[in-house]
LUMVEXPA-409730 format. One line per field, with one value per residue (C-alpha): residue number from 1; residue in one letter; z, x, y. Coordinates in nm, 4 decimals. Layout:
N
pos = NUM ...
code = A ...
Z = Z ...
X = X ...
Y = Y ...
***
This chain:
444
pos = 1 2 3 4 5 6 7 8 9 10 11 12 13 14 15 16 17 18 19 20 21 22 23 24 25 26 27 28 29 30 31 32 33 34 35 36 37 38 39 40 41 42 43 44 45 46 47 48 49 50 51 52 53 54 55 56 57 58 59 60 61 62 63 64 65 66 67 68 69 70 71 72 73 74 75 76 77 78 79 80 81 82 83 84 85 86 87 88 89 90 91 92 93 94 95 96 97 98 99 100 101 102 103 104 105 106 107 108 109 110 111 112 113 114 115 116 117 118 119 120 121 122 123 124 125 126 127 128 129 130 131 132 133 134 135 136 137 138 139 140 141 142 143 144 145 146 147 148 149 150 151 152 153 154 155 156 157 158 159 160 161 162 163 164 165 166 167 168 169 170 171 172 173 174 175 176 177 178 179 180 181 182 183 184 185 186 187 188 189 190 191 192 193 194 195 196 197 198 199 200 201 202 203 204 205 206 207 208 209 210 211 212 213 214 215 216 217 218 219 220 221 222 223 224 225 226 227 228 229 230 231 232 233 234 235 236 237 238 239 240 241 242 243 244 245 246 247 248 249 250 251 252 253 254 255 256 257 258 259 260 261 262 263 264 265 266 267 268 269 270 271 272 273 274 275 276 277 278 279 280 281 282 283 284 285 286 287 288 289 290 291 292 293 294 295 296 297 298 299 300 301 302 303 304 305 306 307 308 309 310 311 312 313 314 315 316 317 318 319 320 321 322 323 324 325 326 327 328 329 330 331 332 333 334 335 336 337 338 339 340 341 342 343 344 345 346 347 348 349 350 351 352 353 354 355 356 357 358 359 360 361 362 363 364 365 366 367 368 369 370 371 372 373 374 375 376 377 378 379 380 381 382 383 384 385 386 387 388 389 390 391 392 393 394 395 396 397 398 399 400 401 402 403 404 405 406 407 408 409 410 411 412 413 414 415 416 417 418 419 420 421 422 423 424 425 426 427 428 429 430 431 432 433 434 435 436 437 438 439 440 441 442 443 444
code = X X X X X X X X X X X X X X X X X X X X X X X X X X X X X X X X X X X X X X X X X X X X X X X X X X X X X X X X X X X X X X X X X X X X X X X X X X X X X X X X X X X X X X X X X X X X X X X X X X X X X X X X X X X X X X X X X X X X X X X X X X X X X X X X X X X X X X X X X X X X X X X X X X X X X X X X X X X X X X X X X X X X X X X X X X X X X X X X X X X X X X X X X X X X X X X X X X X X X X X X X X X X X X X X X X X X X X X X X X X X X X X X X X X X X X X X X X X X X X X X X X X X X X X X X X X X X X X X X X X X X X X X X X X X X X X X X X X X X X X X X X X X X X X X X X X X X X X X X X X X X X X X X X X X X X X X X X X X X X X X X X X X X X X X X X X X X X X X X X X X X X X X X X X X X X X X X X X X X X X X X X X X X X X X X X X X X X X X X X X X X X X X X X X X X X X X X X X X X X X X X X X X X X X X X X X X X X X X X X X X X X X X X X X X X X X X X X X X X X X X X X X X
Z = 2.5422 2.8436 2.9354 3.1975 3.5917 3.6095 3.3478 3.5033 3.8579 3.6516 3.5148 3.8341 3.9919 3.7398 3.7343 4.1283 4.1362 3.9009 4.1620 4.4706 4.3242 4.2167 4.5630 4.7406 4.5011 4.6037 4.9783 4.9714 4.8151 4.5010 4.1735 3.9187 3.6775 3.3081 3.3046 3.5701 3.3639 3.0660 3.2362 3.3653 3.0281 2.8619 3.1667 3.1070 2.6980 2.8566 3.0430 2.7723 2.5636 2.8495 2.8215 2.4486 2.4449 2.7421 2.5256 2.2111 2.4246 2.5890 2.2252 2.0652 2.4206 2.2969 2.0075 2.1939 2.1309 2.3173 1.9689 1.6284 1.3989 1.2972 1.1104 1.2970 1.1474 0.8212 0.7134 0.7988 1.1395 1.3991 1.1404 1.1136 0.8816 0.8187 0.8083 0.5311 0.3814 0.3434 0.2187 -0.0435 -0.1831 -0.1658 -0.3822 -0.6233 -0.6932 -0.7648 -1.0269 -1.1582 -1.2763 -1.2870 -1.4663 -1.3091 -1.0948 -1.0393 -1.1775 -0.9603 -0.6721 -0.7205 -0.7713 -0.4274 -0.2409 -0.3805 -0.2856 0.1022 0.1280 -0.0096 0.2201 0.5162 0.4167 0.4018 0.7988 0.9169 0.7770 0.6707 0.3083 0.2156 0.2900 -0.0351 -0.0397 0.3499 0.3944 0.1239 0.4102 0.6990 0.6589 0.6274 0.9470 1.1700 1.0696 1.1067 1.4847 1.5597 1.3726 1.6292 1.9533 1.8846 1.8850 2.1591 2.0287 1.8129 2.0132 2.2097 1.9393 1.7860 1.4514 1.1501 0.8706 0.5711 0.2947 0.0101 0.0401 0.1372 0.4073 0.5193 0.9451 1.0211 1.3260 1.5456 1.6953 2.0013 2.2937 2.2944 2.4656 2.7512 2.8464 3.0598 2.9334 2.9461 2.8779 2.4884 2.3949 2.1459 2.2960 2.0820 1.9107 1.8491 1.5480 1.5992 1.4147 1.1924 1.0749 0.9028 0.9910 0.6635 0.6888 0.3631 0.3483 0.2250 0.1500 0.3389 0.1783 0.2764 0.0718 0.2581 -0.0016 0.1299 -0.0545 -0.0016 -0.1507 -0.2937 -0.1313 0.0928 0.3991 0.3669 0.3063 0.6230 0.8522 0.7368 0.7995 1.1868 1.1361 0.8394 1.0015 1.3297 1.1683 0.9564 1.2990 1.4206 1.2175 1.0690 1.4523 1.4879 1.2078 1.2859 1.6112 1.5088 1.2415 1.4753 1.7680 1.4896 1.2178 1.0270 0.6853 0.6983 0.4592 0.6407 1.0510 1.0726 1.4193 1.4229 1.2329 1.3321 1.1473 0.8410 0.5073 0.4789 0.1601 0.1230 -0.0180 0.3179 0.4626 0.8450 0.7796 0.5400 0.6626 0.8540 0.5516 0.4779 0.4599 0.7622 1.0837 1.4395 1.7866 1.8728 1.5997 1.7300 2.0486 1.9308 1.5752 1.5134 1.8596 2.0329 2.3386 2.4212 2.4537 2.8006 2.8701 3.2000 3.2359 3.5465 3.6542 3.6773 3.9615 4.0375 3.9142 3.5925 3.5190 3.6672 3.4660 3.1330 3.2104 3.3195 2.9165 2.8222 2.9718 2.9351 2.7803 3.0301 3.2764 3.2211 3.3160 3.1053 2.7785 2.8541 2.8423 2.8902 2.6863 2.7984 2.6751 2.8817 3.0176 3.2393 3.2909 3.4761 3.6576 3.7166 3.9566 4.2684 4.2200 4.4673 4.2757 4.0388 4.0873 3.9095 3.7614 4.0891 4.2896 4.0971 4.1823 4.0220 3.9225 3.7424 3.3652 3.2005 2.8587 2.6439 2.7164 3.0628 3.3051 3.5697 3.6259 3.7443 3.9304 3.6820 3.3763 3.2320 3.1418 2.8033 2.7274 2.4282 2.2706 1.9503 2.2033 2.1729 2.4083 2.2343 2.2763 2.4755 2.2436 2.2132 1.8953 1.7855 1.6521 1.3432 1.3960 1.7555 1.9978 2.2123 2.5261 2.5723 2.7755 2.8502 2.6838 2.8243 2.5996 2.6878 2.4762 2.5067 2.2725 2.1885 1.9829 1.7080 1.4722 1.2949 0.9787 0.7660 0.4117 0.3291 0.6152 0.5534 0.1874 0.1076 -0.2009 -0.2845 -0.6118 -0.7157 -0.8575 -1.0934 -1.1711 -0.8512 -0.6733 -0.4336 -0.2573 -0.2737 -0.0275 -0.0841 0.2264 0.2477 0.4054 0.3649 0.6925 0.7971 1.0995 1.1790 1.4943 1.5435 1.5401 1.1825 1.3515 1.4672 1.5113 1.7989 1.8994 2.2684 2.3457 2.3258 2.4822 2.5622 2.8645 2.7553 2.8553 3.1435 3.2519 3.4417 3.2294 2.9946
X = 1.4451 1.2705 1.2850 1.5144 1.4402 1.4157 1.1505 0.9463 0.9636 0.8623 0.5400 0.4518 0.4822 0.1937 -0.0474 -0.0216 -0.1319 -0.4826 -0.5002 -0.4985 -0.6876 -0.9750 -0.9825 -0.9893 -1.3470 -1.4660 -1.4106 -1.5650 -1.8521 -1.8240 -1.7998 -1.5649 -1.7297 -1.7120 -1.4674 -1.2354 -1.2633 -1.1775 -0.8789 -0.7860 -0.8411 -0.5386 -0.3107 -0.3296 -0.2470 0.0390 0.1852 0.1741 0.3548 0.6247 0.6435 0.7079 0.9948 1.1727 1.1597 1.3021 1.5607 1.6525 1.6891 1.8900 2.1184 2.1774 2.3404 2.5912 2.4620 2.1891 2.0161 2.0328 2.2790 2.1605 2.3136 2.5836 2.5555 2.3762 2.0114 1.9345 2.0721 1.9266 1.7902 1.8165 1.8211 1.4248 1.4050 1.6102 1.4829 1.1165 1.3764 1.4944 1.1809 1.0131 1.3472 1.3255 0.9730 0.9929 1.3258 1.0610 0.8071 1.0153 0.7615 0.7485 1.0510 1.3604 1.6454 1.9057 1.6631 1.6652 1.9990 2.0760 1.8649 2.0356 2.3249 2.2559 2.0571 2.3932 2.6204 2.3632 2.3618 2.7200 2.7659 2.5785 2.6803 3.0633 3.0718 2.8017 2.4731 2.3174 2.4017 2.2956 1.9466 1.8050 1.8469 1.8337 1.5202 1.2682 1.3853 1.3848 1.0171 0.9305 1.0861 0.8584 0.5678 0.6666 0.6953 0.3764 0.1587 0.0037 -0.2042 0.0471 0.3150 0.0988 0.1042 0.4261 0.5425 0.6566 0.8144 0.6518 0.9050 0.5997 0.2029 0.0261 0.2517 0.1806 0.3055 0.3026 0.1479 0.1463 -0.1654 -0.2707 -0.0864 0.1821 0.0544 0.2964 0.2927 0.4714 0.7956 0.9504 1.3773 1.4118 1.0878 0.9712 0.7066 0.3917 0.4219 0.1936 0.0859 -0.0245 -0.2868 -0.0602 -0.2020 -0.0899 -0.1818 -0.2095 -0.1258 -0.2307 -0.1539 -0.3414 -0.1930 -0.3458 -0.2393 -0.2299 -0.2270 -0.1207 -0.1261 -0.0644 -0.0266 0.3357 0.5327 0.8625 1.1169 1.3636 1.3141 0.9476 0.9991 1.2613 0.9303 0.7369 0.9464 0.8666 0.5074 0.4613 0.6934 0.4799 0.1672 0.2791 0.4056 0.0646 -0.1622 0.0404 0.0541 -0.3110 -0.4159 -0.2574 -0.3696 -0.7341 -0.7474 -0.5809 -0.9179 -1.1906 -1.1308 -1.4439 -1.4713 -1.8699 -1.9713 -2.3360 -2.3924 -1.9845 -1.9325 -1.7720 -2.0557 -2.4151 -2.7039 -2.5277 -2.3507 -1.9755 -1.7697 -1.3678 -1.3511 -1.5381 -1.2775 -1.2496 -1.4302 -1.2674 -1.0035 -1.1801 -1.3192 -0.9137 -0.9517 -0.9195 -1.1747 -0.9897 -1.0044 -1.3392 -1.5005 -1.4466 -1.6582 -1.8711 -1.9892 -1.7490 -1.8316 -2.1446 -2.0758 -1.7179 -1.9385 -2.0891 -2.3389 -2.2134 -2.5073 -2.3334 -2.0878 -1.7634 -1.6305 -1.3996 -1.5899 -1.5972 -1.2069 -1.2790 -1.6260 -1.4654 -1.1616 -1.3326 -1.5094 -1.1319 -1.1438 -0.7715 -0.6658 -0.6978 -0.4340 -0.1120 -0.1486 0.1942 -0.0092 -0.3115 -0.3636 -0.6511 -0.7743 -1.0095 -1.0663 -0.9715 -1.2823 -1.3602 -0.9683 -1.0566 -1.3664 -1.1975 -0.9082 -1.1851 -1.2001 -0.9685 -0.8302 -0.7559 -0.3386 -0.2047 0.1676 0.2599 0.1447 0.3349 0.6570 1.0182 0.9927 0.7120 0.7087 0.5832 0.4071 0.3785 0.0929 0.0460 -0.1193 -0.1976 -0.2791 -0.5573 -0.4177 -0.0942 -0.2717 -0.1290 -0.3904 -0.3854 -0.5211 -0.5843 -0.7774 -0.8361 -1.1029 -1.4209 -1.7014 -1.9757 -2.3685 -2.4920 -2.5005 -2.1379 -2.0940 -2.0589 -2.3896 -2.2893 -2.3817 -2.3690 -2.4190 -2.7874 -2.5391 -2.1781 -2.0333 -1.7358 -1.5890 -1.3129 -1.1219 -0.9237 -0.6784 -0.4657 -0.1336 -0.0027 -0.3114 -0.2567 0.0102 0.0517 0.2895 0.3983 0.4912 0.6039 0.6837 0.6276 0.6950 0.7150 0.6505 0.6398 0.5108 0.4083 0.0418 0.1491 -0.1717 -0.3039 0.0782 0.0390 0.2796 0.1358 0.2727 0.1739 0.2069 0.1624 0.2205 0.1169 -0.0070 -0.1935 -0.3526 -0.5066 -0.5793 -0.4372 -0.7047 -0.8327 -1.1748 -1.3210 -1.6522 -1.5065 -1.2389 -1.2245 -0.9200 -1.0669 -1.3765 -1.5360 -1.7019 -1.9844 -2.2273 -1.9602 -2.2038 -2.0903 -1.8326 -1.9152
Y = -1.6240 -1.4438 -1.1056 -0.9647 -0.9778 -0.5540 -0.5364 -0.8690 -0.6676 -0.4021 -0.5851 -0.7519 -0.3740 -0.3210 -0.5780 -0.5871 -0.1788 -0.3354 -0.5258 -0.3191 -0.0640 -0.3121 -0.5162 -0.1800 -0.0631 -0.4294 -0.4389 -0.1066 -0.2472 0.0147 -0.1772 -0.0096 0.2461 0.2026 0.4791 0.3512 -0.0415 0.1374 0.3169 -0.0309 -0.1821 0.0630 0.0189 -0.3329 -0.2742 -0.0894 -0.4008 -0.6170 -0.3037 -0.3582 -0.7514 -0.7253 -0.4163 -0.6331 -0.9853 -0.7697 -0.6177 -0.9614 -1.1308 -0.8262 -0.8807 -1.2441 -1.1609 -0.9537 -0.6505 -0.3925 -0.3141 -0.3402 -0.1797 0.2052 0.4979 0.6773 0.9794 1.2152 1.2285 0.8609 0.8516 0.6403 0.4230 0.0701 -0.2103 -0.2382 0.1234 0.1444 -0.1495 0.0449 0.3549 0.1318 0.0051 0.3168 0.4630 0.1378 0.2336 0.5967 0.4963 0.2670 0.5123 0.8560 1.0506 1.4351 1.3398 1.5511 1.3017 1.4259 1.4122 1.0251 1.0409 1.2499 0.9777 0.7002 0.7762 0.9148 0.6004 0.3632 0.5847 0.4928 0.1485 0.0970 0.2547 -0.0201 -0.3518 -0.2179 -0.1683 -0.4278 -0.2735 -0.3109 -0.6937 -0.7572 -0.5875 -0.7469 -1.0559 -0.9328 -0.6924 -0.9683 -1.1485 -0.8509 -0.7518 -1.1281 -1.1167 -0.7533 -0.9176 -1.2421 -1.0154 -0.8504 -1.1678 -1.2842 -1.6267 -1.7522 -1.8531 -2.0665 -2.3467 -2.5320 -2.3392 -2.5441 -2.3389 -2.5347 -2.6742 -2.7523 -2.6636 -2.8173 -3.0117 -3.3226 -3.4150 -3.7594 -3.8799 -4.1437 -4.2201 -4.5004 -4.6299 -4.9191 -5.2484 -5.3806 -5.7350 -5.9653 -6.0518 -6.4114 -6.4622 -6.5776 -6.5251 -6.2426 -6.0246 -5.9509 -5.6493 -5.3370 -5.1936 -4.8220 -4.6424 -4.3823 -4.0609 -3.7538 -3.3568 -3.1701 -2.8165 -2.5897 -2.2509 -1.9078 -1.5842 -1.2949 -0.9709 -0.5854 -0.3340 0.0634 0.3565 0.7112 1.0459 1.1575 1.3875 1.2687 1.4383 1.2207 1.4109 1.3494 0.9728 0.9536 1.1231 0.8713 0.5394 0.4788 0.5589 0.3061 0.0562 0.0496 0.0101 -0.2839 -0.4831 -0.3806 -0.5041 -0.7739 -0.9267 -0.8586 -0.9747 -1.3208 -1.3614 -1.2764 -1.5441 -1.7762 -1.7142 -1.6271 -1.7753 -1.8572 -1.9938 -1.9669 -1.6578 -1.6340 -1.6125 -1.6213 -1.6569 -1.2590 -1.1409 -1.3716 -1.2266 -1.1045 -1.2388 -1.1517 -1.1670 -1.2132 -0.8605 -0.6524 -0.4751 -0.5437 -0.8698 -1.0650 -1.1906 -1.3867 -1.6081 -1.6979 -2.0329 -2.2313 -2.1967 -2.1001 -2.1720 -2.0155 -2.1956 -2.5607 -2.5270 -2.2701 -2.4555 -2.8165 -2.9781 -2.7577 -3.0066 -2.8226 -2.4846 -2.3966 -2.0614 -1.9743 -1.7114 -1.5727 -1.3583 -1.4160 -1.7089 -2.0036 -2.2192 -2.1025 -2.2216 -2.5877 -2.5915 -2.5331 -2.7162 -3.0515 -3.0613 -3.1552 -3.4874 -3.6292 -3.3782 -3.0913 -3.3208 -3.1581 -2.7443 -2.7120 -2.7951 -2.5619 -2.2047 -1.9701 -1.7071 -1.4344 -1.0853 -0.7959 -0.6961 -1.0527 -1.0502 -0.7446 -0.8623 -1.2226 -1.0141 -1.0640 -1.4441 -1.5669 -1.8991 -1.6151 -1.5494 -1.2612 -1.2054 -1.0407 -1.3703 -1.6796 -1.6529 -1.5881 -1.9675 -1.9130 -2.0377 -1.6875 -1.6933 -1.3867 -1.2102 -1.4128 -1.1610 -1.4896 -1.7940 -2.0487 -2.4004 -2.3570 -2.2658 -1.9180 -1.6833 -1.4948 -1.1541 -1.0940 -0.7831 -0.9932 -1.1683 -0.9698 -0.9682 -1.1511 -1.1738 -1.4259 -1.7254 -1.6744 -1.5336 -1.1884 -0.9991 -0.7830 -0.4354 -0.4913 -0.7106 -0.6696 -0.8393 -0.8023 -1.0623 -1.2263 -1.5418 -1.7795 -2.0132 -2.2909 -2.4890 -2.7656 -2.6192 -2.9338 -3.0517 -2.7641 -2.6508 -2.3243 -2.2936 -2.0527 -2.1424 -1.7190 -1.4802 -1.1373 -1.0036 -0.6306 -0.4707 -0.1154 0.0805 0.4086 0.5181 0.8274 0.8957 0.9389 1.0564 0.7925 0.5515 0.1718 -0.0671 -0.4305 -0.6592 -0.9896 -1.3648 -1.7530 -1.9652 -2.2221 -2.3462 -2.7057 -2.9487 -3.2655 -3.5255 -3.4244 -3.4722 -3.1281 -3.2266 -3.5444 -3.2972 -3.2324 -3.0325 -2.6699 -2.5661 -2.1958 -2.0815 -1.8352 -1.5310 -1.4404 -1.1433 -0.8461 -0.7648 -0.4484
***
């Protein structure tokens, strides 16, 4: 499902106003102040705001309808099905550990919250959100990502789980009437996908009256999507197993339980990691600014597999996005075309190749990684991937779980999901289907 052609025009009226506005600073000789990149920089998180509201919007329209169900009326109007999903297990927790609570206060909210339940799903709201909550925060979650739809997703029936391969090319020969040909026997392999569970865990002081609860739903359902979707993506690029000099924190030694650090110790190593520690020869320090020849450079390390531009993408943070609109091989969203193939996130392209921005892509120091506690340099890094040499699976979506801390009053809201990421070859260290162009300078 794609989004609609008024909110593409919409987009492409966007990107191509960065553009003018950039080209006019550059033929005037005036590079861009930090102030103006950094204006540039949010307009551009605005865009990509745009691209995800008009996919959600064009697959609620497939189902026949312009949005989800919501409340018609009363104290939960204009709520829908996940919203009172989080009203439900907020409810189921406070009924759980009553102490200090009114009884008919519980009481009052169960019922408004039944009665809201029942208007949207026709007598069997109780039954239905139970199902249906889980696979609309899974398709916000979804919508929000930018690196994971890149790769083929396999929902995974057992963990670990095991795809067969087939490996090596068939040999042809000349064939002669009645005569058997000689057959081939092809190398078979197996990808092994093994999942770990990332968890979240969101307390707030709140006090316990409905109305409160209600004022808090969009603001605690938003931040979940958020940082769920982040959070994937960012394992997905960084991804670092290695507990000292991890590639998003060179110079120090990380541990599973440092906030803002350790999820990146989850278990499997990402994108970034294969050029930048697996296979050193898929890594180049471009120790320049930014330039055509940086895309062909970094493409060319691919070898075969950097053929087909519908298999590759590039990734780039949004600072050299920005500096890379005055290279003229460069095309932006406003220059491909309304026969364009349009990935999410796609602000251009390069010779066919869609260009990701991502803000889970950090500038880095000049050796490519990331210094911890700062980096001396910030440059620019661009990634390039051929998509059909990785899988990502997901053995549990997103699981909710809500309980309540009576001795400190608190809400507790426990998040959490199972995935897995791996290449195809098995190989990282002889893998040649990702490589990184480093030390892009000019870009901070």
């Amino acid at each position: 499902m794609t989004i609609g052609a008024h909110e593409l025009e919409l987009i492409k009226k966007e990107v191509a106003g960065i553009r003018e506005f950039y080209s006019a600073r550059l033929d005037a000789d005036i590079p861009p102040m930090r102030e103006e990149v950094e204006r540039i920089s949010a307009q551009v998180g605005r865009i990509q705001n745009m691209w995800r509201e008009g996919e959600k919007q064009a697959i609620l329209a497939s189902y026949g309808a312009p949005d989800r169900p919501r409340v018609p009326y009363g104290k939960y109007k204009g709520l829908d099905l996940l919203d009172l999903a989080y009203m439900r297990s907020l409810l189921n927790a406070q009924i759980r550990q009553p102490l200090g609570l009114n009884p008919r206060m519980l009481e009052e909210w169960q019922a408004n919250l039944k009665a809201a339940m029942d208007s949207t799903t026709s007598g069997s709201g109780d039954e239905l959100v139970s199902t249906q909550e889980a696979s609309s925060l899974w398709m916000d979650v979804n919508l929000e990502t930018m690196i994971a739809p890149l790769f083929s997703r396999i929902e995974m029936p057992s963990d670990p789980f095991e795809i067969p391969l087939q490996l090596g090319d068939v040999n042809w020969f000349p064939g002669t009437e009645n005569l058997a040909v000689t057959g081939t026997t092809l190398t078979t392999a197996k990808q092994t996908l093994t999942s770990y569970e990332l968890v979240g865990q969101v307390p707030w002081s709140l006090t316990l009256d409905e109305d409160a609860v209600i004022a808090m739903a969009q603001e605690v359902r938003a931040s979940l999507v958020r940082n769920a979707a982040e959070v994937i993506d960012d394992i997905i690029l960084n991804g670092d197993t290695t507990t000292t000099n991890n590639i998003n924190a060179d110079g120090a030694t990380i541990a599973k339980t440092d906030a803002g650090k350790g999820h990146w110790l989850l278990g499997f190593d990402g994108l970034l990691h294969l050029p930048i520690v697996d296979n050193g020869s898929q890594a180049n320090n471009h120790g320049s600014a930014v330039s055509d020849d940086m895309f062909n450079e970094v493409r060319g390390k691919l070898g075969k597999y950097g053929v087909r531009p519908s298999e590759l993408a590039y990734v780039m943070d949004v600072n050299t996005y920005i500096r890379s609109l005055s290279v003229g091989n460069f095309r932006t969203l406003d220059k491909l075309g309304p026969n364009a193939t349009l990935l999410r996130g796609q602000l251009g392209a390069v010779e066919g190749i869609p260009v990701i921005v991502s803000e889970q892509m950090k500038l880095a120091d000049t050796d490519g990684k990331i210094t911890d506690g700062g980096n001396v340099t910030n440059t620019g890094r661009l990634l390039i991937v051929n998509r059909s040499q990785w899988r990502v699976g997901f053995r549990r979506e997103l699981a909710i779980e809500t309980d309540r801390d009576i001795q400190k009053r608190q809400n507790i809201m426990v998040v959490s999901l199972r995935m897995a990421f791996a290449e195809r070859s098995g190989s990282r260290a002889g893998a040649t289907h990702t490589a990184l162009q480093y030390n892009i300078t000019g870009v901070a």
